[in-house]
C-alpha positions as CSV (number, residue, x, y, z in Angstrom):
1,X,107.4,-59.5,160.6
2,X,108.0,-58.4,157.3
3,X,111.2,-57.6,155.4
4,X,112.0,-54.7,153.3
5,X,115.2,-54.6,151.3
6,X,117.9,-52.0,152.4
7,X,118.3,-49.3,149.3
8,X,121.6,-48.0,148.0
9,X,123.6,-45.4,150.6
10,X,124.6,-42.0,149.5
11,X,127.6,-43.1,147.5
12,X,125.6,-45.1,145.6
13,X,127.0,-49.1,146.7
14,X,124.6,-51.3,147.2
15,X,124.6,-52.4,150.3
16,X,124.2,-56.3,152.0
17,X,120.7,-56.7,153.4
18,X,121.0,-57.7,156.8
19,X,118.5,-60.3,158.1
20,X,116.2,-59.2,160.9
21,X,116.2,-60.4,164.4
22,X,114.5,-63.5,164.0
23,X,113.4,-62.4,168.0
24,X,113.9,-59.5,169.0
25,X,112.4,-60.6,172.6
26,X,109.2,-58.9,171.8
27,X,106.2,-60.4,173.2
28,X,104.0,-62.4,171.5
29,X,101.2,-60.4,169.9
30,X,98.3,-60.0,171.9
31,X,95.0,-59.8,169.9
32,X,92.4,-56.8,171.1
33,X,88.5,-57.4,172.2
34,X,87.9,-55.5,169.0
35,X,90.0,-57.9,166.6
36,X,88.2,-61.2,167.6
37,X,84.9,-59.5,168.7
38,X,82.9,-57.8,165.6
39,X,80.0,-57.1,168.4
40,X,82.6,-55.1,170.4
41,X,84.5,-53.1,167.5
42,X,80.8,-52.0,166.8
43,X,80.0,-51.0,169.9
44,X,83.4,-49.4,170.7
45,X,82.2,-47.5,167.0
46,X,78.9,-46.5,168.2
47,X,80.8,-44.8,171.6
48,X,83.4,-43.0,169.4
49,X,81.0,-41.5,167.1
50,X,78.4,-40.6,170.3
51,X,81.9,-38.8,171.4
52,X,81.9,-37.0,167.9
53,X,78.2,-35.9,168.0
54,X,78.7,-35.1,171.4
55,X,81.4,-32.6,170.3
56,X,79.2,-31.2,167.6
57,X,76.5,-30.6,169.9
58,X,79.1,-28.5,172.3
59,X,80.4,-26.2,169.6
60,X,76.0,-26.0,169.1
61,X,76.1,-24.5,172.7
62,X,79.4,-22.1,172.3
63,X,77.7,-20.4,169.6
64,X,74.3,-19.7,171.5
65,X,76.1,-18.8,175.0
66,X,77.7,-16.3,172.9
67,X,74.6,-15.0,171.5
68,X,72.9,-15.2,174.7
69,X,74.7,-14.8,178.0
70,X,75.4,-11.6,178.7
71,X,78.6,-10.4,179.2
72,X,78.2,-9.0,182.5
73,X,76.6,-11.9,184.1
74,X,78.3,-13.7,186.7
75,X,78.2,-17.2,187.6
76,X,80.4,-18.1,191.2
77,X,81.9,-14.9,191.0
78,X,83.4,-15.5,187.2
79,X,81.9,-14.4,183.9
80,X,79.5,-16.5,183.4
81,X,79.8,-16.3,179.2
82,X,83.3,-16.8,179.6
83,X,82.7,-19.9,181.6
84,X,80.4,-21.5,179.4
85,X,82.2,-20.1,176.2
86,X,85.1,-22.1,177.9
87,X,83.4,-25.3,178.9
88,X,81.9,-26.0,175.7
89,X,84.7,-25.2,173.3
90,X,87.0,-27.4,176.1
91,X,84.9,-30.4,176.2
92,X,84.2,-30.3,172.1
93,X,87.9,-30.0,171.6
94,X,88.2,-33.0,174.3
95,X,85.8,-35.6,173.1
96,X,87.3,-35.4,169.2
97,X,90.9,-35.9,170.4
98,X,89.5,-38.7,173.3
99,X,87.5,-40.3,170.4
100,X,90.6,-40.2,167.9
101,X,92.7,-41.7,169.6
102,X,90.3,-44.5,171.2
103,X,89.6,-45.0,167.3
104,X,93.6,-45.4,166.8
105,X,94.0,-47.8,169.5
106,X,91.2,-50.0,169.3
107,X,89.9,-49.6,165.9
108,X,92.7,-49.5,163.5
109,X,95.1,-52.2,162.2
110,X,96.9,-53.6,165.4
111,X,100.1,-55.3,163.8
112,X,104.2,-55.4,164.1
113,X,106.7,-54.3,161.2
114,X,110.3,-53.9,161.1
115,X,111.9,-51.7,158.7
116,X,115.4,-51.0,157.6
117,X,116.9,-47.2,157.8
118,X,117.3,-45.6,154.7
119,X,118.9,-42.8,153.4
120,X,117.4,-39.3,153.4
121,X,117.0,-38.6,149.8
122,X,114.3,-41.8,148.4
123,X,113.7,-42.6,145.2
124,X,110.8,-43.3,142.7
125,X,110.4,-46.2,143.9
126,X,110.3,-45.2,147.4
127,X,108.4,-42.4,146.9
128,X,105.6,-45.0,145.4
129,X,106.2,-47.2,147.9
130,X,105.1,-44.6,150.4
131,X,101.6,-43.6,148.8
132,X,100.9,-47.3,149.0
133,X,101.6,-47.3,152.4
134,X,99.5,-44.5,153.3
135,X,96.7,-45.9,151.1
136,X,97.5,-49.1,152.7
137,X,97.1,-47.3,156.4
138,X,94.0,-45.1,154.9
139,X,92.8,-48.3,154.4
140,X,93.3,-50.2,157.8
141,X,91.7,-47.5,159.5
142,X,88.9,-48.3,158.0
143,X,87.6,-45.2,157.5
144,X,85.9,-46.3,154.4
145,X,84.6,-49.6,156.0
146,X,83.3,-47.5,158.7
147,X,80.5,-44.6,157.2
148,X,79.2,-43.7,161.3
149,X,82.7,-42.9,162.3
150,X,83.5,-40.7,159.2
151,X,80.7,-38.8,159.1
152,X,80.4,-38.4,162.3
153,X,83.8,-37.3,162.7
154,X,83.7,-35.2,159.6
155,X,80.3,-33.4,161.2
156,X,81.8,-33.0,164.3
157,X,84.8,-30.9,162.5
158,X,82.5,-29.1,160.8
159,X,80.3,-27.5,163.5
160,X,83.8,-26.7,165.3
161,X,85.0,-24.1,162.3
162,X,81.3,-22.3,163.9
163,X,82.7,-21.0,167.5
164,X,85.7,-19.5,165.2
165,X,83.4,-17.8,163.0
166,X,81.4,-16.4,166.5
167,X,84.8,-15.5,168.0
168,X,85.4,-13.3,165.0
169,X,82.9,-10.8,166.5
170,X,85.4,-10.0,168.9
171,X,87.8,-8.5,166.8
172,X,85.5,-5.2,167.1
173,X,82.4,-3.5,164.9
174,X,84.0,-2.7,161.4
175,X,85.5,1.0,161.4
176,X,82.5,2.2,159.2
177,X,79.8,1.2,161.7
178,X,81.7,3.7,164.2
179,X,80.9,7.1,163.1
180,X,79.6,8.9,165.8
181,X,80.4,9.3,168.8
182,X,78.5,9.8,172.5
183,X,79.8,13.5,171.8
184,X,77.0,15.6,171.5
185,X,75.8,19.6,172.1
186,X,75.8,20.6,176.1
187,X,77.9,17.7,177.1
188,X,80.6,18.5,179.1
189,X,84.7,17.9,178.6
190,X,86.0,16.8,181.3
191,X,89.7,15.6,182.7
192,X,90.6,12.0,182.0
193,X,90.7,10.2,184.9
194,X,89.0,12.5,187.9
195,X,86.3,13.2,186.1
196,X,86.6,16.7,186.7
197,X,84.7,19.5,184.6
198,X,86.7,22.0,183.0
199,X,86.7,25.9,182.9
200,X,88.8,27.9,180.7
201,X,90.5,29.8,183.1
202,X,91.9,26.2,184.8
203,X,93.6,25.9,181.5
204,X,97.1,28.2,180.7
205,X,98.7,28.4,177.7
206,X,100.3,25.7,176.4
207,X,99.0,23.5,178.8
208,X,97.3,20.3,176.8
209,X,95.6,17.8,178.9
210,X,93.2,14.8,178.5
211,X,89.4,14.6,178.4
212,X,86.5,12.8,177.9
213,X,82.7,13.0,177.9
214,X,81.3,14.0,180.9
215,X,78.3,11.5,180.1
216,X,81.1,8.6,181.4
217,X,80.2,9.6,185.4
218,X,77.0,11.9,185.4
219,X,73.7,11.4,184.1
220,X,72.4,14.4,181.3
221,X,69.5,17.0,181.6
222,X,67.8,14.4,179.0
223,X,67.8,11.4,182.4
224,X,70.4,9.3,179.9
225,X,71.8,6.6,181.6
226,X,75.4,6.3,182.9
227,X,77.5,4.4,181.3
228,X,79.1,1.0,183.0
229,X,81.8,-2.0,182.4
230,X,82.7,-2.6,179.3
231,X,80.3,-0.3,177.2
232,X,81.6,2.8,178.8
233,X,85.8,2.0,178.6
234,X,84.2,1.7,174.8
235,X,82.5,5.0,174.1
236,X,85.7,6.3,176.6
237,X,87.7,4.9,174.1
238,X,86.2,6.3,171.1
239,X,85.5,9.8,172.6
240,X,88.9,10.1,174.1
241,X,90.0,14.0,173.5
242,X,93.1,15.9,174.3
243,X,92.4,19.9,175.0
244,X,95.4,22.4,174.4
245,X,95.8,26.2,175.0
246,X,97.3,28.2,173.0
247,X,97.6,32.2,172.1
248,X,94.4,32.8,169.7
249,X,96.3,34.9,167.2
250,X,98.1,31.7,166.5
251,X,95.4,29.7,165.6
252,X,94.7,29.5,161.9
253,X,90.6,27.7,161.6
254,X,89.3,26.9,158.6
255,X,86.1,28.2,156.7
256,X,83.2,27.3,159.0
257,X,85.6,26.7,162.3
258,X,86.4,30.0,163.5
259,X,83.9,29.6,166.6
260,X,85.3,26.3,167.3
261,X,87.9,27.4,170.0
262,X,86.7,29.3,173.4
263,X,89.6,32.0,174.3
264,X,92.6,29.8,172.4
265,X,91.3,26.8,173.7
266,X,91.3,23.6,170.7
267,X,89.5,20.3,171.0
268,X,90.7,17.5,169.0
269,X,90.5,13.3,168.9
270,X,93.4,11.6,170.6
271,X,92.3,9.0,168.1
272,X,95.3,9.1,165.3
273,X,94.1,8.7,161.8
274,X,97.0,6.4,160.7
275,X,95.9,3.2,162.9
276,X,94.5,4.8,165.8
277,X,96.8,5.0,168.2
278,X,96.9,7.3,171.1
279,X,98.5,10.5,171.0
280,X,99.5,12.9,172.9
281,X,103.1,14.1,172.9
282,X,103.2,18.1,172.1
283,X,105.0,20.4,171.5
284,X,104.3,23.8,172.8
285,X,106.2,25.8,170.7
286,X,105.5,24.7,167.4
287,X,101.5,23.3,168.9
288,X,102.4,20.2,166.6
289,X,101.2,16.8,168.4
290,X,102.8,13.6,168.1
291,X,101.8,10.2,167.3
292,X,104.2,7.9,169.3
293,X,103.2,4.3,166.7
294,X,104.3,5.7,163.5
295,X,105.2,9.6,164.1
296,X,101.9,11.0,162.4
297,X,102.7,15.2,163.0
298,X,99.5,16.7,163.0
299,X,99.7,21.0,163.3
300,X,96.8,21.5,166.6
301,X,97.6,25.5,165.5
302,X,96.1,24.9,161.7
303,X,92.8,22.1,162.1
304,X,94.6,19.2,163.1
305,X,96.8,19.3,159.4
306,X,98.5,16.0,159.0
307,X,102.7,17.8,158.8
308,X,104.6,14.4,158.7
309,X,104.0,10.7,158.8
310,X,102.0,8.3,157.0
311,X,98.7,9.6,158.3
312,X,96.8,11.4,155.6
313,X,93.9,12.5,157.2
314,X,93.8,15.9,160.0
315,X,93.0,15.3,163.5
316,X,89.4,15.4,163.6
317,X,88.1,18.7,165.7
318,X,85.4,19.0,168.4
319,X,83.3,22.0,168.8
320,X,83.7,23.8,172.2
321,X,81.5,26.4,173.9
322,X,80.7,27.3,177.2
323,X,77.7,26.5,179.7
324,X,75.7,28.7,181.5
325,X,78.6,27.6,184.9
326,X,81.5,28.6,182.7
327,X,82.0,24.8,181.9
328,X,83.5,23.7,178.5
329,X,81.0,21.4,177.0
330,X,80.9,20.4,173.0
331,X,78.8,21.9,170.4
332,X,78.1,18.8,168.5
333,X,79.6,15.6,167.9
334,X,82.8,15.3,165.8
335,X,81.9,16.2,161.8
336,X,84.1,13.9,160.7
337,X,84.6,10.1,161.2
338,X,86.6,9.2,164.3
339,X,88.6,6.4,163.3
340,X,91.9,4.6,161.9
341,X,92.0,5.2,158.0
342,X,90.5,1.9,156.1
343,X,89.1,2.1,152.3
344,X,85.5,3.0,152.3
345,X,86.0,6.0,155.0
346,X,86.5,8.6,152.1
347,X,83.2,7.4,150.4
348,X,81.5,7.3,153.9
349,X,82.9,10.4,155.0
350,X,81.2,11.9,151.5
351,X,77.5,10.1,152.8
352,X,78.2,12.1,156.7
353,X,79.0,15.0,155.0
354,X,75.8,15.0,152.7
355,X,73.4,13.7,155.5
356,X,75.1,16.6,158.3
């Protein structure tokens, strides 16, 4: 045992040291394998750090079953990356805590202390008491006296910052590698959800519903492939349109647009500018379209105008013609970039514009 004086209370009286229990009833101190064995505390060292390397090696395998299993694959009826993603990541994550604390308990100084309470607020003295404590337990760790478990230890920590750096894929593609869209000429709009083409005359005015490529249930002329899982909720996403009605002699198109409606009939994103939300509340009489995040105000009745709201950017527009079957179908792809605002997209709007 060892004894540490009692320091002042918080009125500033010393206070009476009080003796410790000579015996407090606590066994007598039993010695580990490890203490009186130097052939066991290295082979005890050697397991730890195979625990460590171990772990390295598994945040190894998260990385390339990330890279490699595809996403679709199944494995006993789960997803197969997700299984191994969570296997390896699990059992790194498992062998560096197992291996800390096996390094605690049969590594580290193994000794009894008895200390007196003390008031919250310590002083100098204290306060260097305490960092040569900690350099004290820094030191019976033996951390420095043991190079294999450090740097194994430190390695192993290491290769686990790589699986965060590979999960930071699935935060999305940045906005500027987005700027197109599966929209192109001939493809049909059709309803959200059925799947339904859509003729003008299904359509009265004022009606707005939603729509999406047609290329999401039906394979093209050109023998593209359908779209499945995960890729096609993606391009769905991205292409998502909303289709309104409204009296042509109250549509006001820009230079260059004035062919872009088919009897009153508008196309626009349902992609907000602001942060790209989903929008789709309207208002008939005034065709104005609400954002329901942030209340963006974009005017369907004058290109999509931003009215109201921190958006600064118009609704971007799709093309719309007819097929030879009456269908509505786009004439392009959008012309500008469908996305949330973000810095570069003026400067790479200027680079779509040139190119188009």
């Amino acid at each position: 045992m060892s004894e540490i004086e009692r320091p002042d209370d918080h009125d500033g009286q010393e206070i009476e040291p009080t003796e410790p229990i000579q015996d407090p009833g606590l066994p007598e101190h039993q010695y580990r394998p490890q203490d009186v064995d130097e052939s066991q505390a290295r082979r005890t060292e050697r397991q730890i750090a195979l625990m460590f390397v171990t772990a390295a090696a598994l945040a190894l395998v998260f990385c390339v079953s990330y890279v490699v299993i595809d996403k679709d694959q199944t494995f006993l009826n789960w997803s197969a990356q997700n299984f191994a993603l969570g296997a390896s990541l699990g059992g790194a994550l498992l062998l560096v805590g197992i291996g800390i604390i096996q390094w605690a308990k049969k590594l580290m100084s193994d000794h009894e202390m008895v200390e007196y309470r003390h008031s919250a607020a310590s002083d100098e003295d204290d306060r260097v008491a305490v960092l040569e404590q900690i350099n004290a337990g820094v030191e019976e760790s033996g951390i420095q006296r043991r190079p294999l478990l450090r740097n194994t230890l430190i390695g192993s920590m290491g290769f686990m910052a790589l699986p965060v750096v590979f999960l930071l894929g699935d935060l999305g593609p940045r906005p500027h590698s987005q700027r197109f869209t599966v929209w192109k000429k001939g493809m049909r709009v059709v309803a959200d959800v059925s799947g339904a083409p859509i003729k003008p005359s299904d359509l009265e005015v004022g009606e707005l519903v939603n729509g999406e490529p047609a290329v999401l249930f039906e394979e093209d002329e050109t023998g593209e492939r359908i779209l499945h899982g995960t890729e096609a909720l993606q391009a769905k996403s991205k292409a998502a349109v909303i289709i309104v009605r409204m009296r042509p002699e109250d549509i006001t198109p820009s230079k260059g647009r004035e062919n872009w409606n088919v009897d009153g009939i508008l196309c626009y994103s349902k992609i907000c500018t602001h942060v790209g939300c989903p929008i789709s509340l309207y208002e008939q009489q005034t065709h104005h379209v609400l954002c329901p995040c942030h209340q963006s105000t974009f005017d369907l009745a004058d290109n999509g105008k931003v009215i109201f709201g921190p958006a600064h950017r118009p609704l971007p527009q799709l093309p719309l013609g007819v097929d030879s079957e009456g269908y509505l179908i786009a004439m392009s792809d959008f012309p500008e970039i469908v996305a949330p605002s973000y810095p570069e997209l003026a400067r790479d709007q200027k680079k779509l514009d040139k190119n188009s």
